[in-house]
N, C-alpha and C positions, 0 to 999 in steps of 0.2 A: 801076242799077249791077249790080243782081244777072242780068241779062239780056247783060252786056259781060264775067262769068266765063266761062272754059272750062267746057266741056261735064260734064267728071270732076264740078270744084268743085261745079258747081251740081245734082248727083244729090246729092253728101256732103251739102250744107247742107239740100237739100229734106228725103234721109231725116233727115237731125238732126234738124229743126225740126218733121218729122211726129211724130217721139217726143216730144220735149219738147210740145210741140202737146199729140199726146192724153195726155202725165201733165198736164198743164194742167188737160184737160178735167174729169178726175178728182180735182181739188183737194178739194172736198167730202171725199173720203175720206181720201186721202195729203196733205193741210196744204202741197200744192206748186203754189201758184199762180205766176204767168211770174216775178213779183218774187222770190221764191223759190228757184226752177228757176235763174233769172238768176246772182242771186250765188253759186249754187255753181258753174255753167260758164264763168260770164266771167270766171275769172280762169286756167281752162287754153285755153281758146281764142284771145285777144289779149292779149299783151305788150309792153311798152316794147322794143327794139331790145337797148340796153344799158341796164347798172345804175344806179338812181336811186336818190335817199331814199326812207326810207318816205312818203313826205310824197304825193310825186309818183305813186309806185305804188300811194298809195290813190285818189289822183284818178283816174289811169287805169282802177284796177279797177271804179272806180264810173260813170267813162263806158263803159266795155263794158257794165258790169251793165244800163244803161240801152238801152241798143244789145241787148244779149238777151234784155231784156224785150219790148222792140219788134217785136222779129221775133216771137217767139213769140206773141205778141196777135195781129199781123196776119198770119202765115203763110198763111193761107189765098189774100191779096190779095197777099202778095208771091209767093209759092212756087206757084201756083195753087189754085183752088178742089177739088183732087182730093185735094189731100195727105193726108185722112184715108184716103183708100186706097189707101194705098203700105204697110198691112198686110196 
């Protein structure tokens, strides 16, 4: 999928996910491992269309959270193996 974005989208998410990536890497000191990192940005990066209950918006938020941890783990494999240096 991430190969079937526009050109633009797919620079934005590489450099995202090279940051997020290396504070990743740096968990040990900053307490911000992917699960972490996750639930603070999946809930400004993907949202429901229109307004739901809370109910539903914590589900949602907690399938992205899970979708941004994942990227963020495997960036290297999905974004290619360079992304560390894209600093």
């Amino acid at each position: 999928l991430v190969n079937q974005l526009p050109e633009a989208n797919l620079t934005l998410l590489r450099h995202l996910f090279g940051v997020l990536h290396h504070i990743e890497q740096n968990s040990g000191v900053n307490q911000m491992n992917a699960f972490n990192l996750a639930l603070c940005i999946a809930p400004n990066m993907l949202w429901l269309p229109s307004p739901t209950g809370p109910e539903e918006e914590s589900r949602s938020t907690k399938k992205v959270a899970l979708l941004v941890q994942f990227l963020i783990e495997n960036s290297g494999e999905i974004f290619g193996g360079d992304i560390a240096s894209l600093f």
